[in-house]
N, C-alpha and C positions, 0 to 999 in steps of 0.2 A: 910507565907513561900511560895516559888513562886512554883509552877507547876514544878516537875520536867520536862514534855512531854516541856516547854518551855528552856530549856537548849540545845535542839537537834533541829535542821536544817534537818527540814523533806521534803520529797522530793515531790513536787503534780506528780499527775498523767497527762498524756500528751497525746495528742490527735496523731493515729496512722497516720505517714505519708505513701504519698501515690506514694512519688518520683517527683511530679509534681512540689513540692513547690521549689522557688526561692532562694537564697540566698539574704542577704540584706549589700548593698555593692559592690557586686561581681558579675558578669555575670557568671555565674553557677546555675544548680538545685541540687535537695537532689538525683535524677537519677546517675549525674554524679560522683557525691562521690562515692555511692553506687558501680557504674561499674570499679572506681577509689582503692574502698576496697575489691570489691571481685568480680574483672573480671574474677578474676583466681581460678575455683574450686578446680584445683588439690593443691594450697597452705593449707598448714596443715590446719589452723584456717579456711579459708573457707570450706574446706570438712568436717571439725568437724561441721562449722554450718550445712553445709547441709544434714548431717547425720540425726543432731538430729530435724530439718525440716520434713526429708522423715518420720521419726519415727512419728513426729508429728500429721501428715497427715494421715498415716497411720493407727493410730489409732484414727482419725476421731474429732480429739481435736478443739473445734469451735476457731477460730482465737487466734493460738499458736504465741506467743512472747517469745523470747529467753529474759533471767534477768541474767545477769555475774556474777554475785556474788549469785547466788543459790546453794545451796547446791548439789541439781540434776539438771536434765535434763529439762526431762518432767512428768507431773501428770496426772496420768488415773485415774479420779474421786481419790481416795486417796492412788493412788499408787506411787510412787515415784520411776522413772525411768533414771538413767545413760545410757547415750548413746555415746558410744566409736566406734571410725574408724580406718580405717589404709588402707594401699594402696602399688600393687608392683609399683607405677612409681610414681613420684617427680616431682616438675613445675623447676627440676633444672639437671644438667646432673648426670646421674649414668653410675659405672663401672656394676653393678650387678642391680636386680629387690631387692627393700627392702623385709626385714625379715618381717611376717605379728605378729606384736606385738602389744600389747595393756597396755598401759601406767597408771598411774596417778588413778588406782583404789579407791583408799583410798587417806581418805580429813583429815582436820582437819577443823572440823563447825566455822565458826564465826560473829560472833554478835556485831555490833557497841560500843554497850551500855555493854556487860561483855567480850567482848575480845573474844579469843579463846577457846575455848571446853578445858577444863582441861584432858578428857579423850582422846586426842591426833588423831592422823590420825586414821581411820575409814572406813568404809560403810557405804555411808550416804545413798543409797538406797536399796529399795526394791529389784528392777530389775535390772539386766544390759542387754542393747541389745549392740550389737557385729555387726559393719557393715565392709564389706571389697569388696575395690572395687578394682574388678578382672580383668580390662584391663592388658592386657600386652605388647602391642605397643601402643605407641602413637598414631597412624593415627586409632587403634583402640578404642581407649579413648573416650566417650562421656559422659561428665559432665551432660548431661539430659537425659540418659537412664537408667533406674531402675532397670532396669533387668539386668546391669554390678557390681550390688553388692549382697553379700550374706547377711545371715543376722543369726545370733544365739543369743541365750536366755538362761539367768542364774540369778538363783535366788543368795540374798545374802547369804544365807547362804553354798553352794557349793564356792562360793570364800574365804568363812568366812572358809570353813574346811581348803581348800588349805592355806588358811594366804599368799596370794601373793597380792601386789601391783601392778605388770604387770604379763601378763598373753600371753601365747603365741598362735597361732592358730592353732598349735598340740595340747596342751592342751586342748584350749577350744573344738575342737574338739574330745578329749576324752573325756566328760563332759555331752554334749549334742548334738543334731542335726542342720543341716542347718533347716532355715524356709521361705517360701515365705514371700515377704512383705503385701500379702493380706492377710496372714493369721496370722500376726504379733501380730495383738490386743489377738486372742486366748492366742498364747505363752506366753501372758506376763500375762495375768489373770490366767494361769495354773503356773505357775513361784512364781507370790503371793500368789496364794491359797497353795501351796507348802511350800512354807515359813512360813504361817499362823496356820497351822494344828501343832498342837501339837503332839510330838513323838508318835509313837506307841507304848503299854507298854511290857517288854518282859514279854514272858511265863515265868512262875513260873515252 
């Protein structure tokens, strides 16, 4: 009887590029793709990545790579971190500064090989961090200064009481506190250990 592992199209592992490489065929490098997908910070999908980048770094993760089809974010030794953005300006014209909201809380897990989680959308982590980048004019925009986003910290199970899917920045700021990003790695280890302790039992 053949191997099952032989029925699946497994994917090898691949050497990290460095931007310099060529294209073959094409007078182009992997550089100009790159500047070609994500010239533009303020685009949703770009500031998402570079959220969960700054988080990355942040908490000091030796050469973090983003995987799209992960369940979370990022992994602090065996925590599992969601990392959500939002922004008042747009890479597109507005009447108003957008509402600072946070989307997309809850997943539904899935696996090649048995499909989708039969226990449906979820919290697939531990942690969520909460980034929000605070320009409010354009000319004061800077897609590389750190210090134009905030940053808050919540465990799962404070979302798990709420039972929301998106989450607003009233809210989360009734919840918990802003936190520097140098002091990011703390919030999140206080966040897990939080989630991890077992209730406290009441008095009799």
């Amino acid at each position: 009887m053949p191997d099952e592992d032989e029925a699946w199209i497994t994917p090898s592992s691949i050497e990290r590029l460095s931007g310099e490489e060529r294209f073959t065929g094409l007078e182009a490098s992997v550089r100009e793709f790159w500047r070609f997908a994500l010239g533009d910070p303020r685009m949703n999908n770009a500031r998402g990545y570079l959220a969960e980048f700054l988080v990355a770094r942040a908490l000091a993760i030796s050469n973090p790579q983003r995987i799209e089809w992960a369940e979370y974010d990022v992994l602090l030794d065996d925590i599992r971190i969601e990392v959500k953005s939002s922004a008042y300006l747009q890479a597109w014209e507005q009447r108003h500064l957008s509402r600072i909201t946070f989307s997309g809380l809850k997943g539904t897990p899935y696996n090649p090989r048995s499909g989708y989680d039969p226990a449906g959308r979820q919290y697939n982590a531990e942690v969520y961090v909460f980034g929000v980048q605070t320009a409010l004019t354009h000319d004061a925009y800077d897609p590389l200064d750190v210090s134009q986003w905030e940053w808050y910290v919540l465990p799962r199970s404070v979302l798990a009481h709420l039972g929301q899917a998106t989450i607003s920045l009233t809210t989360l700021r009734a919840h918990t506190h802003q936190v520097e990003l140098q002091t990011l790695e703390v919030a999140v280890r206080a966040a897990a250990s939080a989630d991890r302790e077992p209730p406290s039992p009441h008095p009799s």
